[in-house]
C-alpha positions as CSV (number, residue, x, y, z in Angstrom):
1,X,144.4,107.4,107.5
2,X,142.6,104.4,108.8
3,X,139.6,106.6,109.1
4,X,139.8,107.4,105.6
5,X,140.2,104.1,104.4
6,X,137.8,102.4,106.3
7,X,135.0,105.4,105.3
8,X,135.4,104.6,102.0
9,X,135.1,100.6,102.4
10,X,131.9,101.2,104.2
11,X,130.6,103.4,101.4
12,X,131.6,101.2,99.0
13,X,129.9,98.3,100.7
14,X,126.6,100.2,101.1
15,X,126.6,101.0,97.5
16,X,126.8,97.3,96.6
17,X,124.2,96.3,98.8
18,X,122.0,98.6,98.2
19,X,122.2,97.6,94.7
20,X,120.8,94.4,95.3
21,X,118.1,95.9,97.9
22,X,116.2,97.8,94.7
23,X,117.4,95.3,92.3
24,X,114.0,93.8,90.9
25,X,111.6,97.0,90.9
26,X,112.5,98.0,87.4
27,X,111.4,94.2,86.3
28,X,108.0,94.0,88.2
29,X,105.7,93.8,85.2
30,X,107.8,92.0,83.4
31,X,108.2,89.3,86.0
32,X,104.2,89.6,86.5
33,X,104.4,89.1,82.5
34,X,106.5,86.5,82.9
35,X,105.2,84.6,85.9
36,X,101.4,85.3,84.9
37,X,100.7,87.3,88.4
38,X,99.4,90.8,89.4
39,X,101.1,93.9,90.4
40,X,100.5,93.0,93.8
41,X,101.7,89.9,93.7
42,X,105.0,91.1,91.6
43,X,105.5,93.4,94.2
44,X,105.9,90.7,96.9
45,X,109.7,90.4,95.7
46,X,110.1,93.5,97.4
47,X,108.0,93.6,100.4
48,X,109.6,89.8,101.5
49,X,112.4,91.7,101.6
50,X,112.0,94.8,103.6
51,X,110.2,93.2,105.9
52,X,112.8,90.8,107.5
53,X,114.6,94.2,107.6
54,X,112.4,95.4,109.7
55,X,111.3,92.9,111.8
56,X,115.2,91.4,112.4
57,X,117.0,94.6,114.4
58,X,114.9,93.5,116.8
59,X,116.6,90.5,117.6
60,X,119.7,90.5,116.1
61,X,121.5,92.2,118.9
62,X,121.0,89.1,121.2
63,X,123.5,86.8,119.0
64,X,125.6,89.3,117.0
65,X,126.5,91.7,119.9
66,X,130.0,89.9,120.3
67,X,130.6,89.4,116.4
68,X,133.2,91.9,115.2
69,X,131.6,94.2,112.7
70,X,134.1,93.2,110.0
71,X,133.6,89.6,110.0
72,X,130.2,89.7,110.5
73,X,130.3,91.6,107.5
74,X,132.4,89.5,105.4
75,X,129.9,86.7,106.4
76,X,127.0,88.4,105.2
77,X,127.8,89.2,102.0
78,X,129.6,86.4,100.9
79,X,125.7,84.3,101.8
80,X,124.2,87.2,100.1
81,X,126.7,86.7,97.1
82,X,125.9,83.0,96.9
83,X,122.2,83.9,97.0
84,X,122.2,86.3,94.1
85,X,124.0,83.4,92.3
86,X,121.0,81.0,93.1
87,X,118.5,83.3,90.8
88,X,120.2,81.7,87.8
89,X,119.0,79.1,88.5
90,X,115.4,79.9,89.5
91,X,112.5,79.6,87.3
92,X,109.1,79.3,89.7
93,X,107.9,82.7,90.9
94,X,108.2,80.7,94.4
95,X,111.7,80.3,94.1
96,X,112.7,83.6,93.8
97,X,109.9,84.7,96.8
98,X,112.1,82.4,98.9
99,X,116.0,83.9,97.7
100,X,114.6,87.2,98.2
101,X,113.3,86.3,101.8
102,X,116.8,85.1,102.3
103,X,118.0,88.5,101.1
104,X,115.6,89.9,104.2
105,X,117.3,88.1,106.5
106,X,121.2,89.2,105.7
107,X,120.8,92.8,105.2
108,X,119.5,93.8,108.6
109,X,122.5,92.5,110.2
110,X,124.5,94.1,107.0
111,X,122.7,97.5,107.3
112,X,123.0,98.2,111.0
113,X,126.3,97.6,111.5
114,X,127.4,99.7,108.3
115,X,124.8,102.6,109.9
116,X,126.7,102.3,113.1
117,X,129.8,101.6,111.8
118,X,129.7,105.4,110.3
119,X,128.6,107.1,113.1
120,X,130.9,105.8,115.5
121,X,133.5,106.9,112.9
122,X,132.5,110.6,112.8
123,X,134.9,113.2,114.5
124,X,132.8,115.0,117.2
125,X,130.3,117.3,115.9
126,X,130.6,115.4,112.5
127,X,128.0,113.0,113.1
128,X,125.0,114.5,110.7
129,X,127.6,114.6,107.6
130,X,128.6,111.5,108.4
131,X,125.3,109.8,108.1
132,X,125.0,112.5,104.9
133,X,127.7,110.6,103.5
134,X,125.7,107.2,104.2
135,X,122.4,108.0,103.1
136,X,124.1,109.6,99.6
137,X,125.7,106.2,99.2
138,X,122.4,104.6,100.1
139,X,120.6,106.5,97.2
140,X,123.3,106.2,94.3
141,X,123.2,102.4,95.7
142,X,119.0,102.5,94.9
143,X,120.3,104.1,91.9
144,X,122.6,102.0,90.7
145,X,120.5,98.7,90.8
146,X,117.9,99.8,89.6
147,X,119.7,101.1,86.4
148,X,122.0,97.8,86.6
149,X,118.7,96.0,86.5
150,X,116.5,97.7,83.5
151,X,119.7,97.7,81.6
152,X,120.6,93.7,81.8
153,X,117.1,93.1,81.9
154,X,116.3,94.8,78.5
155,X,119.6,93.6,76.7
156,X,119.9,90.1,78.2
157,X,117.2,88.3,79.8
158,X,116.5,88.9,83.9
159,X,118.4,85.7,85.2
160,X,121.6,88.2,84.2
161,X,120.6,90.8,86.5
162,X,121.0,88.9,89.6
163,X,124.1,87.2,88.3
164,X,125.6,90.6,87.5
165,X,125.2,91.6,91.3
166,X,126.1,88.6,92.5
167,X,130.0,89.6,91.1
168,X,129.6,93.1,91.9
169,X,129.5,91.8,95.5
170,X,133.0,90.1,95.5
171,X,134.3,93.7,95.5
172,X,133.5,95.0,99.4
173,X,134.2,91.1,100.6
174,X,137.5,91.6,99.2
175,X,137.7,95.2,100.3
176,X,137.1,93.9,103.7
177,X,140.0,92.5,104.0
178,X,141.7,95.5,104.1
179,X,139.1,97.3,107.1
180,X,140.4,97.9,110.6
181,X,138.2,96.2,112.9
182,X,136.7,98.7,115.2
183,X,135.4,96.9,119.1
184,X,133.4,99.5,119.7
185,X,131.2,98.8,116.8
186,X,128.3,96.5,117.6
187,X,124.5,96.2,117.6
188,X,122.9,97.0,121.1
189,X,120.3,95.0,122.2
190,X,117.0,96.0,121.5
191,X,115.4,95.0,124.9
192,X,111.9,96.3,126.1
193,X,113.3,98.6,128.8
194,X,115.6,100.5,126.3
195,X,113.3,100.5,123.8
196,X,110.5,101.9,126.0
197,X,113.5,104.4,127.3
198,X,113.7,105.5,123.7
199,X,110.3,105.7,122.4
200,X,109.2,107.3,125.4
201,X,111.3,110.2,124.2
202,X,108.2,112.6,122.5
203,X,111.2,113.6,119.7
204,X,112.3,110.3,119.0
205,X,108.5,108.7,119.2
206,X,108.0,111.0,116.9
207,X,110.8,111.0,113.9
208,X,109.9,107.4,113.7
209,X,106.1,108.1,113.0
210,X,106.8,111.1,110.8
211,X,109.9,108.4,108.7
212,X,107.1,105.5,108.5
213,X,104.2,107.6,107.0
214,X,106.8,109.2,104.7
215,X,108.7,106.2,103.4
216,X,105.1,104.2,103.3
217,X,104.5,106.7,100.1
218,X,107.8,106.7,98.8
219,X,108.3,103.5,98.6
220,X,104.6,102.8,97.6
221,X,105.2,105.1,94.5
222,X,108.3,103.8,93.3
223,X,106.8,100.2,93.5
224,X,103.6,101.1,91.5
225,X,105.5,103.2,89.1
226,X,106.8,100.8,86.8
227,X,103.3,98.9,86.3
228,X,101.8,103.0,85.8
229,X,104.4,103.5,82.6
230,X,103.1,100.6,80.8
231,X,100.2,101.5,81.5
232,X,100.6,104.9,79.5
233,X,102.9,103.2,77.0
234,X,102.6,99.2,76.6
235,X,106.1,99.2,74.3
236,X,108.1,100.9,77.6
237,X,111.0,98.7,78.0
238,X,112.8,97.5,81.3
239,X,115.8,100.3,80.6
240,X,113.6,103.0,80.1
241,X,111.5,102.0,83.4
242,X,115.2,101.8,85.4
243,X,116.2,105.0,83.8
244,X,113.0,107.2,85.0
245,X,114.9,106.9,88.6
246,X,117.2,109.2,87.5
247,X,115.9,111.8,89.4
248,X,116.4,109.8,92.4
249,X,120.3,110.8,92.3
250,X,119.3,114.8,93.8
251,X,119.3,112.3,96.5
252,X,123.2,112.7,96.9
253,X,123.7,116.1,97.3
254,X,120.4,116.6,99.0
255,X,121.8,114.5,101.8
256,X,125.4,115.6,101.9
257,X,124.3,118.9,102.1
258,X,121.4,118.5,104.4
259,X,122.6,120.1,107.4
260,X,123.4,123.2,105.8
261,X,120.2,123.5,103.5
262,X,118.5,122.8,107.0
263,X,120.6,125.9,108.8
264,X,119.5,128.2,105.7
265,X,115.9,127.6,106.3
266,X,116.0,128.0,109.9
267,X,115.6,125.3,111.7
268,X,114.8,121.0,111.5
269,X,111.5,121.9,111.6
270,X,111.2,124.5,108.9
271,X,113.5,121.9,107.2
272,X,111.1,119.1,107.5
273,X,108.2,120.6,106.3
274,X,109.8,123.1,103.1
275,X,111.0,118.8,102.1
276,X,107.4,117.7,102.9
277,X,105.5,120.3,100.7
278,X,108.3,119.3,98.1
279,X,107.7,116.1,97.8
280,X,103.9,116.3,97.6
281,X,104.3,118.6,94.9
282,X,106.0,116.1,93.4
283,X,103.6,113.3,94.3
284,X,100.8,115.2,93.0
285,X,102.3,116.3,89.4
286,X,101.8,112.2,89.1
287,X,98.6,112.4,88.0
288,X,100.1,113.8,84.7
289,X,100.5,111.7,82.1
290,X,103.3,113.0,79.5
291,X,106.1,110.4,80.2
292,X,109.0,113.3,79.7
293,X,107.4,115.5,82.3
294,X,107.1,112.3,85.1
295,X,111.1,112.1,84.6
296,X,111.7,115.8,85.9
297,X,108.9,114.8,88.5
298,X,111.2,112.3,90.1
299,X,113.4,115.0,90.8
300,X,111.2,117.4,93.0
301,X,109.4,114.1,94.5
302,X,112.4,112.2,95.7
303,X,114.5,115.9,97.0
304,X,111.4,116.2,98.9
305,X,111.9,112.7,100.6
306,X,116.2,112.0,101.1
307,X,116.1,115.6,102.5
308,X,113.5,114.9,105.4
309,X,115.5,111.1,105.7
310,X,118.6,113.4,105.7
311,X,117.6,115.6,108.2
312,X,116.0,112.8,110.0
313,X,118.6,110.3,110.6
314,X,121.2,113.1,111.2
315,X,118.4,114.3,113.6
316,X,118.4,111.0,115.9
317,X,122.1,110.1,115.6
318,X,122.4,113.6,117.0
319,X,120.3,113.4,119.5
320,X,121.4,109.9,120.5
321,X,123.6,110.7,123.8
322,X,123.0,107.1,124.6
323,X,121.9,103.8,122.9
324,X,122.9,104.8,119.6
325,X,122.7,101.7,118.2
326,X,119.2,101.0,119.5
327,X,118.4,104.4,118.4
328,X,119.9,103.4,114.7
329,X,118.2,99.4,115.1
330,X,114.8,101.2,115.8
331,X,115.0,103.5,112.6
332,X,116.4,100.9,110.6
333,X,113.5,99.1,111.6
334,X,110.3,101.2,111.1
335,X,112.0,102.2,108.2
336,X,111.7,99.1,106.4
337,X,108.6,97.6,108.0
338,X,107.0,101.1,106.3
339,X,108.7,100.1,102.7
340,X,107.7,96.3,103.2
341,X,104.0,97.9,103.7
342,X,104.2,100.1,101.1
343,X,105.9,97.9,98.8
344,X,102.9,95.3,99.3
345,X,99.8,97.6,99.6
346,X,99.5,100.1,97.6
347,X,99.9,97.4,94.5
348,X,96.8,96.2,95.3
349,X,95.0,99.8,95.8
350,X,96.7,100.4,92.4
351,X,94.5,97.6,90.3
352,X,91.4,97.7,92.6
353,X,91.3,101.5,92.7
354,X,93.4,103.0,89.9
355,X,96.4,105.6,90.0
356,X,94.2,108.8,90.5
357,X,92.5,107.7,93.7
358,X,95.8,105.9,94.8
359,X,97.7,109.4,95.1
360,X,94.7,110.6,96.6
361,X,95.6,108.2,99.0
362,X,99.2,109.0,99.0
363,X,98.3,112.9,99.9
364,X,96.1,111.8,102.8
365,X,99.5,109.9,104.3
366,X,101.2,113.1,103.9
367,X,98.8,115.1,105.0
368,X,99.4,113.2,109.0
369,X,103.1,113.6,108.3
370,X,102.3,117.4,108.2
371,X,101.0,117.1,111.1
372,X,103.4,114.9,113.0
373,X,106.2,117.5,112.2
374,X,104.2,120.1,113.9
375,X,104.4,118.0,116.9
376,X,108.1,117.9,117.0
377,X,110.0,119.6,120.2
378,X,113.7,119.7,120.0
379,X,113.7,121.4,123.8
């Protein structure tokens, strides 16, 4: 029962948060309208972001190791909550750079410790639909604040988005509450010798290569995206942007039912690269133009990506006999130091270069992710 219960928080919880996470990606251009920047420059709302996720598993195990998961939780996202409140009252592109920097700076303690609080919860043998489970919750998450966002954004003014979330957060704080608190749950310390014990690991050394070239693009696209719709229709409004990411919900059963797409096909590997020829399909049916065909595109281009990410993060839970939690810190990590580079990036490729020779780009990436999953031995 507790199980159940507390499942169910933690999915809750990520949902929320990840809300937030994607929140201002539907609303690039019309910040950059708004604020008089570039794409680039929009795009540094996201990148400040995801890169304080990346960079702060690294050393959030050496002061939170003792913290119990549930009030370190509870912590979080009340600061978090009080920061979305704060963009009401912002109105300097600065301003918002620096709440969204403080965003960075709660969620890596937040995401780990929801990551780890799932897998320690999984019955034995459960541990890949477990982290299904998470990474499903993850996506409707990206989903839902995105949607959340275009929607406000396009009815209201922006100022309400943030507002909106900020409330929507008050639900897993109170939810919290109601969580068992779980000891064994905590974040392992990311220190040189375990790291170098992990990465030293040909398998693991190379899931983390094959997840940063991979979610460089993804996350590239999806930042670009917005900024290439208006550039193919000027009167494309905020909603309309948010509601292209539909196709980013095949997510959900894509990563609940990795594992068993995965044993159909064979094997990981056959699994990695049937996703990987997926999602360039996907990628390259981008240099369409017709608006209604780019909103079935999102479909084939994001399968592609949650079921490697799937298949992946199952992949190194499972494989994780020992220092889980560094195993989870370090993909947590190149994860989002990959989106807070390809959230910054390809923006700029984008105006100095154009869309067509930024997929070109894009391909080449994927093109060394082929290649990387070749390399994988799960001997």
């Amino acid at each position: 029962m507790n199980f159940s219960r507390n499942f169910l928080i933690a999915m809750c919880t990520t949902f929320v948060v990840f809300c937030t996470l994607y929140t201002p990606q539907p609303i690039l251009p019309l910040l950059a309208k708004e604020f008089s920047i570039s794409p680039g420059d929009a795009g540094l709302l996201m990148t400040v972001t995801l890169l304080p996720l990346g960079i702060a598993p690294v050393v959030y195990g050496y002061f939170l190791q003792a913290i119990p998961a549930r009030s370190m939780l509870r912590v979080a996202l009340f600061l978090l909550m009080l920061d979305q409140f704060a963009f009401y009252l912002a109105d300097e592109f600065w301003q918002l750079i620096v709440l969204r920097s403080v965003q960075g700076l709660l969620l890596p303690a937040i995401f780990t410790a929801l990551m780890t609080y799932c897998a320690s919860m999984a019955q034995m043998g459960q541990v890949r639909k477990t982290m299904g489970w998470y990474i499903a919750a993850t996506i409707l998450g990206g989903f839902g604040g995105r949607i959340i966002s275009g929607y406000f954004a396009s009815a209201f003014e922006w100022h309400t988005v943030f507002v909106v979330l900020g409330f929507m957060l008050m639900i897993p704080i109170i939810m919290l509450r109601y969580a068992s608190a779980d000891a064994k749950i905590s974040f392992d310390r990311l220190d040189s010798r375990t790291v170098s014990r992990v990465l030293g690991h040909d398998t693991f050394r190379y899931i983390y290569l094959i997840l940063f070239s991979l979610f460089f693009v993804f996350a590239g696209l999806l930042n670009v995206l917005p900024f290439r719709l208006q550039e193919i229709d000027e009167s494309v409004s905020p909603f309309l942007i948010s509601s292209l990411y539909v196709g980013y919900l095949i997510g959900i059963p894509i990563a609940i039912f990795s594992q068993r797409i995965t044993s159909l096909l064979g094997d990981d590997k056959k699994g990695l690269m049937t996703g990987l020829l997926l999602h360039t399909t996907g990628l390259i049916a981008y240099l369409f133009t017709d608006v209604a065909l780019l909103y079935f595109v999102m479909f084939a281009f994001s399968a592609g990506f949650f079921f490697i990410h799937s298949t992946l993060s199952g992949l190194a839970n499972h494989l994780a006999v020992e220092h889980r939690g560094v195993v989870n810190g370090l993909y947590v990590s190149i994860y989002y130091i990959s989106g807070a580079l390809g959230s910054w990036l390809p923006a700029y490729l984008y105006g100095w270069l154009g869309w067509d020779s930024l997929i070109i780009v894009f391909v080449s990436v994927l093109g060394v992710t082929a290649w990387l999953i070749t390399k994988l031995r799960f001997g």
